[in-house]
N, C-alpha and C positions, 0 to 999 in steps of 0.2 A: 191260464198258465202262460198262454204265447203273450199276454201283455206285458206278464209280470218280470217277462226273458226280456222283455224292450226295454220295459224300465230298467232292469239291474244296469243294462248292457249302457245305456243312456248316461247311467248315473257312473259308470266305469271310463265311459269316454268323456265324461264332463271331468269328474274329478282327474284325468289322467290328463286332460290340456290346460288343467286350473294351475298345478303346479310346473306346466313348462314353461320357462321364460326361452328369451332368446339363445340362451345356449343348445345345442342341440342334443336336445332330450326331450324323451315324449317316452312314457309308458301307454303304451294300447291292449285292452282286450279281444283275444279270440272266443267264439262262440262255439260252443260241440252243442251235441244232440241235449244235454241236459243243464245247459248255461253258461255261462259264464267260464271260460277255460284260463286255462295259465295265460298272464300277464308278462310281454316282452317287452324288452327296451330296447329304444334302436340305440341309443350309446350314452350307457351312465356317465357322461362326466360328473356332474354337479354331485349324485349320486355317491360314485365309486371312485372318481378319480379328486375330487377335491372336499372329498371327508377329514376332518380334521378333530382329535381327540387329542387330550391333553397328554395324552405321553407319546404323541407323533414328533417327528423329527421335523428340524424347519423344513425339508421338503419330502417330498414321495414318488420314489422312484419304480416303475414299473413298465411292464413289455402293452402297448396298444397297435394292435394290426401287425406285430410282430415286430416294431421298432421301438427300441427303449426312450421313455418319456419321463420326465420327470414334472414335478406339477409344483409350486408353490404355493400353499394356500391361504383363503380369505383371512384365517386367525392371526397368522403371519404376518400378512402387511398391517393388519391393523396401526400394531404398535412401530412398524416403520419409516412412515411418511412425513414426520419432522426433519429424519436424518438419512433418510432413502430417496431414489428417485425411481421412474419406469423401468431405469436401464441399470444404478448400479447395486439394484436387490437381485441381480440376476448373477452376480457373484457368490450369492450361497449356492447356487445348484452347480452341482457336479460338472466340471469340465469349461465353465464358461468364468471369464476373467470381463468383468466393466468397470469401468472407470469413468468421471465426470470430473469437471474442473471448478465446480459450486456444489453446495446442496439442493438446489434446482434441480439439475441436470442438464447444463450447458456443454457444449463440446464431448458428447458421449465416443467413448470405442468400446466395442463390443463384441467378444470371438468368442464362439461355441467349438469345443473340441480344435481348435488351433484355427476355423476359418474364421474369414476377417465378415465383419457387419455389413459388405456390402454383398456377399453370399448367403446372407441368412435371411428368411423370410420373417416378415414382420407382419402380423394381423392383429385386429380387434373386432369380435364376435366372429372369427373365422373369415374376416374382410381385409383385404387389404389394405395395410396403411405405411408403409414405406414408400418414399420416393419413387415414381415408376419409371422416371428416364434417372436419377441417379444412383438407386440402393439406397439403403440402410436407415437406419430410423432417424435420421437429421440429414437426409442429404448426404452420407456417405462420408468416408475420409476421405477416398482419391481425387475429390474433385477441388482443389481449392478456393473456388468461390462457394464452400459448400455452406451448409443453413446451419452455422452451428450451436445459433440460438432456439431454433427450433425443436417444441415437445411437445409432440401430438395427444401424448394422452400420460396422465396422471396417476398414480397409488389411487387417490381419491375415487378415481371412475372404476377401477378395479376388481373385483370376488375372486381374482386368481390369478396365476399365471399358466399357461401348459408350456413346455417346452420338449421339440420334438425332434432328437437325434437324427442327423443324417437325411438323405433326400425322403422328404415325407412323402404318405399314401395321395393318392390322387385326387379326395375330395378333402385336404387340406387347400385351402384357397388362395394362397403365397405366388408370389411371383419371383420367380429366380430363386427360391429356398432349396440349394443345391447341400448346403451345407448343415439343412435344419432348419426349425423355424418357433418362433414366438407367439405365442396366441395371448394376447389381454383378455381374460374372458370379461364380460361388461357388470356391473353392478346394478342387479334388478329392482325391483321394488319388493317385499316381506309383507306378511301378515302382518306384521307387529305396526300400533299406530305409535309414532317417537317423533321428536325432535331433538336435537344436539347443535351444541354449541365447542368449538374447542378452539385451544391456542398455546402458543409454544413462541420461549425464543432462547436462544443460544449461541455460539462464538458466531464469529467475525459477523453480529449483530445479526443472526440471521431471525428473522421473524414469519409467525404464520398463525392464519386465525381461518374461520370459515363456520358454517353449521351445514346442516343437513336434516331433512325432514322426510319422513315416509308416512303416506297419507291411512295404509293400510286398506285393504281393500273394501270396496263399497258399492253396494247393488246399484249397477247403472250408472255408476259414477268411474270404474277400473280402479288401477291403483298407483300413483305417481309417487318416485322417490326423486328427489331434487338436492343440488348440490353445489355449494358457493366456496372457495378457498383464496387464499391469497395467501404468496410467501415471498419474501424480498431477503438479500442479504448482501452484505458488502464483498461477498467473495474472501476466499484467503489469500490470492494474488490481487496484488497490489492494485487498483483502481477498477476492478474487475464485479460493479455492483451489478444484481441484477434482478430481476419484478417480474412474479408470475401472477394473474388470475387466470382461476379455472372453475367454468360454467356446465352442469352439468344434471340430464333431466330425463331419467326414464320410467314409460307411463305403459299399464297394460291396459290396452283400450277396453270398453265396456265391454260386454259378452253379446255377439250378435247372431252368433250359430254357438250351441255347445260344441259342437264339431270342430270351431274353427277356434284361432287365435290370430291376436293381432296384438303388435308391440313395438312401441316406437323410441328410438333413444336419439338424443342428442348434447354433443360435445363442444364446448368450444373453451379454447386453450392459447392465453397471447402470455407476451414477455417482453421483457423491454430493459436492454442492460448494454453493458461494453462485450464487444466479443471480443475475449481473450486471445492472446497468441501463443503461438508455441518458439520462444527464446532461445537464443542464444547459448549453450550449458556455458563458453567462454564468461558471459557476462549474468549468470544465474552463478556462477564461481564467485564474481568479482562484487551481483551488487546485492546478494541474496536470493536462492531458491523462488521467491517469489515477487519475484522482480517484473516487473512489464514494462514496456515502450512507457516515455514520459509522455504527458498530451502533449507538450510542447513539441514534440517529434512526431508522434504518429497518433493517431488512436482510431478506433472501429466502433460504433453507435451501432443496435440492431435493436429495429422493433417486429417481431412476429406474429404471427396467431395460425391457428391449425383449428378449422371446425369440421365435425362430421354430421351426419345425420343417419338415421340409416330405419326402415319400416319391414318390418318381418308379418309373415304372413305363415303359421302351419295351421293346414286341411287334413283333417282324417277324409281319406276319401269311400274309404270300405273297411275292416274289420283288421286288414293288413297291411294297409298301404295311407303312407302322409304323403302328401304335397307341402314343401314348404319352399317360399322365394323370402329372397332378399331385395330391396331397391338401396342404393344407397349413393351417398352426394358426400363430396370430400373439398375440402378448399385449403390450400396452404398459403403462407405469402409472405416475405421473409423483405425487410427494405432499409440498407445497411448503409449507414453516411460513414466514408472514410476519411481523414485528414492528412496530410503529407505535408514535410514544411520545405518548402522550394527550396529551401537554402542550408539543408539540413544532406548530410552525406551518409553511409553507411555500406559497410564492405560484404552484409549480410544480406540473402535473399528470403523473401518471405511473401505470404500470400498478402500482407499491409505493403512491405514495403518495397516489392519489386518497383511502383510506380518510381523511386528514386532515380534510377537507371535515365540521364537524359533523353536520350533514344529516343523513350519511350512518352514523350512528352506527346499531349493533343495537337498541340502547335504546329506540328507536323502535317494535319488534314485540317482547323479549323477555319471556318467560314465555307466551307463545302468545298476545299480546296485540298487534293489528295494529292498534288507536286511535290511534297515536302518543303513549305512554307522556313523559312529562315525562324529561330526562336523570337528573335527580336520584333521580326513584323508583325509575329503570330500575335507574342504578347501585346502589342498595340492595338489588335482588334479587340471587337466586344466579348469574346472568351473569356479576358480577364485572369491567364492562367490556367493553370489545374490541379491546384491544391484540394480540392476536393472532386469526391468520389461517391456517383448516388448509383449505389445495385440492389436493383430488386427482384426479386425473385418469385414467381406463382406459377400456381397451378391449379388446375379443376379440372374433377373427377366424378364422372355418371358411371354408374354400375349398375347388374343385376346378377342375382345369383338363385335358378330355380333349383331346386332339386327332387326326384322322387325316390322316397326308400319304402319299401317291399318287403318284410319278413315273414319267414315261418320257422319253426323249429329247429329247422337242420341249416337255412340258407337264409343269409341278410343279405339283399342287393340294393345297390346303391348305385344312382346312377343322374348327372346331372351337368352344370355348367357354370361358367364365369364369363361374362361379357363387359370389357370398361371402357370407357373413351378417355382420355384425359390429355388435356391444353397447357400448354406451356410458353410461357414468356419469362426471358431473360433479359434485365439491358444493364449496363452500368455506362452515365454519362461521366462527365469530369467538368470542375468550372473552378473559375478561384475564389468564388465567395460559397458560404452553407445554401443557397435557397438555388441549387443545382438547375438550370432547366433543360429539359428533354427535347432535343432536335437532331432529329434523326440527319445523317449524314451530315452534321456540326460539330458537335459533342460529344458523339458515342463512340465509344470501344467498342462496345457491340450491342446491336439488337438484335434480337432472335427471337422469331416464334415458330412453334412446333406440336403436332400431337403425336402421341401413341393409342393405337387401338391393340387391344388386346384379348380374346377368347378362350378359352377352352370346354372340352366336352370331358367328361370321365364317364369310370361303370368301374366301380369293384363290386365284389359279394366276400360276405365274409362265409366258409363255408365250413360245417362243425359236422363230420363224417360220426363222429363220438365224443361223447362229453369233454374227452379229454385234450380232444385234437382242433383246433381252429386253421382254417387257410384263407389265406385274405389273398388275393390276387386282382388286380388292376389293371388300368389303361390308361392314359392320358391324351388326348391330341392338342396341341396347343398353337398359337399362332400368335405373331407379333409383329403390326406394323409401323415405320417410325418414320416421319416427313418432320423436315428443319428447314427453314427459311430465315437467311439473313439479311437482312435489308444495309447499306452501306453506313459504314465504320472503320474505325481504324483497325480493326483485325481482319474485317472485309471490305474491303477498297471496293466491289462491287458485289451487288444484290447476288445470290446463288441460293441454292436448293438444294436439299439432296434428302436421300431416303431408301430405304430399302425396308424388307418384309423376309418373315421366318417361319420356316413350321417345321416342330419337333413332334417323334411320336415316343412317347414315355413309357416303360412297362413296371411294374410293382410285383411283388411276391413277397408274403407276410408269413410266417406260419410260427403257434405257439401251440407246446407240448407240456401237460402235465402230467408225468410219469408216476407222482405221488402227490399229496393231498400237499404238500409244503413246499415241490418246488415246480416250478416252472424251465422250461427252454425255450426259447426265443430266438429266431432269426430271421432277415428282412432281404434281399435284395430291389435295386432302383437305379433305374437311369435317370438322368436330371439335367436339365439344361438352363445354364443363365445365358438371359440375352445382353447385347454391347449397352454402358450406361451411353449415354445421350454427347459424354466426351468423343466417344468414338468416329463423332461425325464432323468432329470441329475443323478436322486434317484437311475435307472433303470442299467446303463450303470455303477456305480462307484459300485456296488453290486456283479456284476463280478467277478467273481474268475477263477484260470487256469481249473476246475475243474465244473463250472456251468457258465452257460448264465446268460445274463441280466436278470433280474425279470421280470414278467409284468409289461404294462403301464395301470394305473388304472384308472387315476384318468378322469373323465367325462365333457364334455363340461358344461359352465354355459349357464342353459336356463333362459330365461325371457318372463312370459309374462308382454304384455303395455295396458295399458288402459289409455287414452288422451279425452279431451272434453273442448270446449271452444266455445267462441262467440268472433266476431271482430262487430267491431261499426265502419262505416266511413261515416262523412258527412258535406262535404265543409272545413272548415282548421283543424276540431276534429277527431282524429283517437284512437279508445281504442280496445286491446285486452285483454281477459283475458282466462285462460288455466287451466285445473285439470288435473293430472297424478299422473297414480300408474303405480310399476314394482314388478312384484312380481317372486324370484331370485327362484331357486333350485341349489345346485351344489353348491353355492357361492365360488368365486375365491379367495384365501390367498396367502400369497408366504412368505415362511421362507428364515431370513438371518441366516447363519451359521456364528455364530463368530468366530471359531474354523479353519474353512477351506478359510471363503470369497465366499462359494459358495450359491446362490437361488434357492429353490423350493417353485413350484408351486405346489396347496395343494385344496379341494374341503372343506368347511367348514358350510355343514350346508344349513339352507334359510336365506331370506334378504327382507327386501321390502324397497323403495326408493317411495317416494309420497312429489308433494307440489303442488304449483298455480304462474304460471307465469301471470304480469300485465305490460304491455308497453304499454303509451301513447304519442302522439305529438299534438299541437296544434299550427299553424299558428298562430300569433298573427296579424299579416299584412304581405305588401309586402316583408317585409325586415327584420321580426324578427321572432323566431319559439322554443317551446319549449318542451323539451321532459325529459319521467321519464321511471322509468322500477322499479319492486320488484317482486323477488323471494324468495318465502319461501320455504325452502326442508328440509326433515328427511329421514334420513334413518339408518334401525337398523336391527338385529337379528330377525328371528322370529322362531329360531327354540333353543335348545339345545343340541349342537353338538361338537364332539372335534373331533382332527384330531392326526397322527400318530407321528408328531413334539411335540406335548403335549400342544398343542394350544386347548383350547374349549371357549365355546362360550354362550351366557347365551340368554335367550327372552329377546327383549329389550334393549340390549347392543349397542352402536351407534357403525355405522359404519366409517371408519376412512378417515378424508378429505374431508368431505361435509360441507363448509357453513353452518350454519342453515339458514342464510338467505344473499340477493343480495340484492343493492341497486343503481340506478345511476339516477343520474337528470344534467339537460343542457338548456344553453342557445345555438341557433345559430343564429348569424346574416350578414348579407350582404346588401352591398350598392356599387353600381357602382363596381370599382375593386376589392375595401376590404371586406374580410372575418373574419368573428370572430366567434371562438369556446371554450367556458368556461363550463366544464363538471367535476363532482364530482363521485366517487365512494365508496360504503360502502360497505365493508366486512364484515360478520358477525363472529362469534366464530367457530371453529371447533375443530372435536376430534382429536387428533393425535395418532399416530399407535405406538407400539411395532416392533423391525426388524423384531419379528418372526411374525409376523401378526394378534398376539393378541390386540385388543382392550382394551382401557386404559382408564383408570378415567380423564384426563388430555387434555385439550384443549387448542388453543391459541385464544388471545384474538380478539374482533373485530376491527377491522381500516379503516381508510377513505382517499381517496385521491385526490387531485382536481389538472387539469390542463386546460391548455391553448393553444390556436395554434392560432395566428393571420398573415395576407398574404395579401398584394396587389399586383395589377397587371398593369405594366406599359406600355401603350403601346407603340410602338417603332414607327416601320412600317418606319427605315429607314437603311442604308449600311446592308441589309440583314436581317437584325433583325425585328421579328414581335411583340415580348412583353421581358418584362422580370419581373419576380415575385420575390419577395423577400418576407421572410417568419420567424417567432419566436414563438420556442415552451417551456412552459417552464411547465414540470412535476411533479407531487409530491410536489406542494408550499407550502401544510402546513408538508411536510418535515417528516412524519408519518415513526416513525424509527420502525414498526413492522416486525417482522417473516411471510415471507410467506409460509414457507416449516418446520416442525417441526417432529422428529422421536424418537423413544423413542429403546438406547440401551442399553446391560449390558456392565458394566466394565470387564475390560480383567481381573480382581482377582476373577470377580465370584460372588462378592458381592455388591449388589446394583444395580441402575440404573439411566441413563444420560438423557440428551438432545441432541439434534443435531438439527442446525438452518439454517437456509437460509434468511436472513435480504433484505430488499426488496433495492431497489433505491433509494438515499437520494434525495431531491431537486435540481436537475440540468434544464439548459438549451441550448437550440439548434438553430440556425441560418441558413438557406439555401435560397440560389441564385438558381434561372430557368433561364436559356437564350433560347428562341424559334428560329428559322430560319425560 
């Protein structure tokens, strides 16, 4: 009898780590006196949270640790990724507005509930993958030497999306997600043995092909799913081409303990195109919406790649307890040739073409000469000019992430860490021919290199008094150190250093009520703190003289606290949620643009508060048809009277720049036998737009709406090797909505007055793609 209790219990813990992938989930068995006992999950995602049935709504929204989450699922992007990217499929979900300037995903902006992308946290498999000295999943908007050709991770690599309202619980693994955070959960490898072939092309010549194969699992051999893509397009602004491949390979290593699991994934993701600019609206008036600098005057070349790697390790250690860690390895690197034509004027400032500005010329230090050299001598040396511009941009990143979780019936505890190191180097030189060369204190603007170390500890439990009551309650302690070193250039005339170090301590409280079998209550509070991006040190280091060090680093991380409250309704084909949130800022974050130099700082301005009411509902209509809405209302404004050392101040009540005032999307979906249909609308509402130097502006762009389409059948084959094949038509933006999704407010290079700068959205195009299955 006691053999036949091992066995079961053996065969309960094998099967129970056969289907964990790297998502975090694990079903384990407890043992009573007479076997095998009830079966707990330490967190259904895969499970509960990215179930997908065909009369589900494109997303699903629900209360996790007492914060409302909404999820996107596997079935969803399937049919996306001809005419979707990472970032701007994140426009169906409730409350968040993306945008891109290709079908790529080139120059992403991205706000959850009214905060901007450099407050929201970015992961994949619950790892971090946003910029750690700039934010946001390309390097951020505030920084204008940002990476805005960079895309770390693809549809392609994908099984979901989670997306988590408001400062998340403490073993969410984000860094700075004051605002919320993005989780890409990864794409494992299946039971099933396949191979797939597909490809697709559609306006402004956009093209895309790739396969994919899953090995299916095999004794002693694990199970690897692999994944090749390529997409190119000429862009809808004018000379704006741009080329992705994305490489992509996850394997569950052989079985070496049933107890244990082991599974390893890796990513790697390059591009290579013009980085676009944000124009003139004066001269998007005069030479068409989609207009760009001529090369004869300017142009921006950027080649990237983004790879990750990452090895997961879960241990059943006893009957109630995993151990699982993370190791992971992250590399970005972004190398951008600019053009400038010496002889070319312009009254406009921009991150291309402030170099215009004579000033600003190398000629000024080169030959290691920091006197301010006369133009004429300069240009006689070997410099040869400074019509062009080589910036590049990297970094590298060591992680780990243990954690142990502990359940039993009444209480889940959780409790573990985040440790990363990560390296940074910045330079951009200048010379008058393309084949740039890099000599430090000759050439350069600047060189800089720098790390960040970063840790944290957590412990929450989720704790269930009665079935009906859940309390999630937490801890965070976190810590952030940041060293810059400039070696001499023309923004530092001499070598200087600077740096400083942080430590916040974070508190969570979760709690969710079901008072009856159909509804839920939900509410959350969280402190959250983002630390200064990597701009905030630039003030410090160019202050330097041969005769005094850097200045101090002042300026103070942004705190928030969150307060969240809501109710979900589910019952039979009706599902409604609805949400209240406030954030209330100290510290608040600005960032000046220097017309003069082309350099960003980051600047502390003041308080802010952010508040509105998220509403997503779906409704089965019958078997075969299903409808769904969403509206978000948010504000967010001033709530102090504050000015800062740029000459930026700030009034009560002043709106904050880039928030919606409000979301809107509604949908139909339907399905019948192999065809699919999806007809979905979205409304943007008004927002403020910003000043470069980060002053708030009387001035907003207006609201716009967009409707699209995705319709698919699926043929079955089932013969000379072939198991289906789908053919598919998507077609974007049909009422053709010629608005501005990105607007800035800058001064003229004379001093006098002030401009527009625009980012015009995607006109009405369409896309066609072929599946072949094996």
């Amino acid at each position: 009898m006691c053999k036949n209790r091992q066995f079961t219990l053996r065969l309960s813990v094998l099967a129970a780590l056969s289907i964990t992938t790297v998502l975090p989930q694990l079903a384990l068995a407890t043992v009573d006196g007479k076997g095998v006992g009830k079966v707990y999950e330490i967190q259904g995602v895969k499970k509960n949270l990215l179930r997908m049935v065909d009369k589900a709504a494109l997303t699903h929204v629900k209360p996790v640790y007492g914060a409302e989450t909404a999820l996107i699922p596997k079935e969803f992007i399937k049919g996306q990724e001809s005419t979707q990217n990472a970032s701007t499929i994140l426009s169906f979900v409730p409350g968040i507005n993306a945008t891109s300037t290709n079908p790529i995903g080139v120059k992403t902006h991205i706000s959850v509930r009214g905060f901007s992308q450099t407050q929201v946290g970015y992961t994949f498999d619950n790892l971090p993958i946003a910029d750690l000295f700039n934010g946001g999943l390309s390097g951020g908007n505030n920084n204008y030497a940002d990476l805005t050709n960079l895309i770390p991770v693809t549809l392609g690599e994908t099984s979901g999306i989670r997306v988590t309202y408001g400062t998340p619980a403490p073993d969410i693994n984000s860094v700075g997600a004051i605002g919320g955070n993005i989780d890409y959960l990864p794409r494992m490898p299946g039971k099933e043995l396949y191979g797939m072939v597909f490809g697709g092309y559609g306006s402004f010549a956009t093209l895309n092909y790739g396969a994919e194969v899953n090995t299916g699992a095999k004794a002693g051999y694990g199970n690897l799913f692999a994944r090749f893509s390529s997409r190119q397009t000429d862009g809808y602004l004018h000379g704006a081409h741009d080329r992705q491949y994305s490489y992509y390979a996850a394997y569950d290593l052989p079985e070496i303990s049933p107890t244990s699991k082991w599974s390893l994934i890796f990513l790697l993701n390059k591009n290579q195109g013009a980085t676009p600019a944000r124009m003139p609206t004066a001269l998007l008036d005069q030479y068409g919406r989609y207009y760009q600098w001529p090369s004869s005057f300017t142009y921006s070349n950027s080649k990237t790649e983004h790879m990750m790697a990452v090895l997961q390790n879960k241990t059943l250690l006893s009957a109630d307890t995993v151990l699982g860690v993370k190791a992971f390895y992250a590399f970005s690197n972004s190398d951008r040739l600019e053009y400038v034509n010496p002889n070319a004027s312009s009254p406009y400032n921009s991150f291309v073409t402030f170099y215009l500005n004579p000033a600003q010329t190398v000629c000024q230090y080169s030959g290691n000469d920091f006197m301010g050299n006369s133009s004429a001598a300069c240009q006689a040396q070997t410099i040869n000019g400074d019509n062009y511009h080589s910036y590049t941009y990297e970094t590298n990143t060591f992680g780990v992430n243990p954690s142990v979780h502990w359940f039993q019936h009444y209480v889940d505890l959780k409790a573990g860490g985040l440790a990363m190191i990560s390296t940074y180097h910045s330079q951009d030189f200048v010379y008058g021919s393309p084949d740039v060369p890099k000599i430090s204190g000759y050439n350069d603007l600047w060189n800089e290199h720098g790390w960040r170390m970063y840790s944290k500890l957590y412990a929450q439990a989720k704790i269930k008094p009665v079935s009906s009551v859940a309390i999630t309650p937490g801890l965070k302690y976190e810590t952030m150190y940041t060293h810059l070193n400039d070696v001499p250039g023309y923004y530092y005339s001499v070598g200087a250093s600077s740096g400083r170090s942080y430590s916040e301590l974070s508190p969570y409280l979760g709690v969710e009520y079901k008072p009856i079998p159909s509804v839920k209550l939900f509410a959350d509070y969280a402190v959250g703190y983002k630390y200064p991006n990597i701009t905030a040190f630039y003030s410090a280091d160019s202050n330097a003289t041969t005769t005094s060090p850097s200045t101090p680093v002042t300026i103070k991380p942004e705190r928030v606290n969150t307060y969240q409250f809501g109710a979900q309704y589910h019952h039979g084909p009706v599902e409604v949620s609805v949400s209240f949130y406030r954030s209330d800022f100290v510290h608040t974050f600005s960032s000046y643009y220097d017309t003069t130099t082309g350099l960003t700082y980051e600047y502390n301005i003041g308080s802010s508060q952010y508040q509105g009411i998220n509403i997503a509902t779906q409704v089965a209509l019958d078997r075969y048809v299903s409808l769904y809405g969403n509206y978000s209302l948010q504000n967010a404004q001033y709530t102090s009277n504050s000015s800062s050392q740029y000459g930026v101040s700030t009034s009560i009540g002043e709106p904050r720049p880039n928030t919606p005032t409000y979301l809107a999307g509604m949908g139909v979906l339907a399905h019948y036998a192999g065809t699919k249909g999806r007809l979905y609308a979205n409304l943007v509402g008004p927002q403020y737009i910003e000043a470069s130097t980060g002053a708030p502006t009387g001035y907003s762009m207006p609201a716009y709406a967009t409707m699209s389409f995705n319709l698919s059948h699926e043929f079955p084959v089932h013969e000379d090797g072939i198991d289906d094949v789908t053919l598919s038509l998507t077609g974007v933006n049909l009422l053709n909505s010629d608005a501005y999704v990105m607007e800035k407010q800058f001064a003229y290079t004379t001093g006098t007055g002030n401009y527009i700068e625009a980012e015009p959205m995607m006109p009405r195009s369409f896309f066609g793609t072929v599946q072949v299955k094996f």
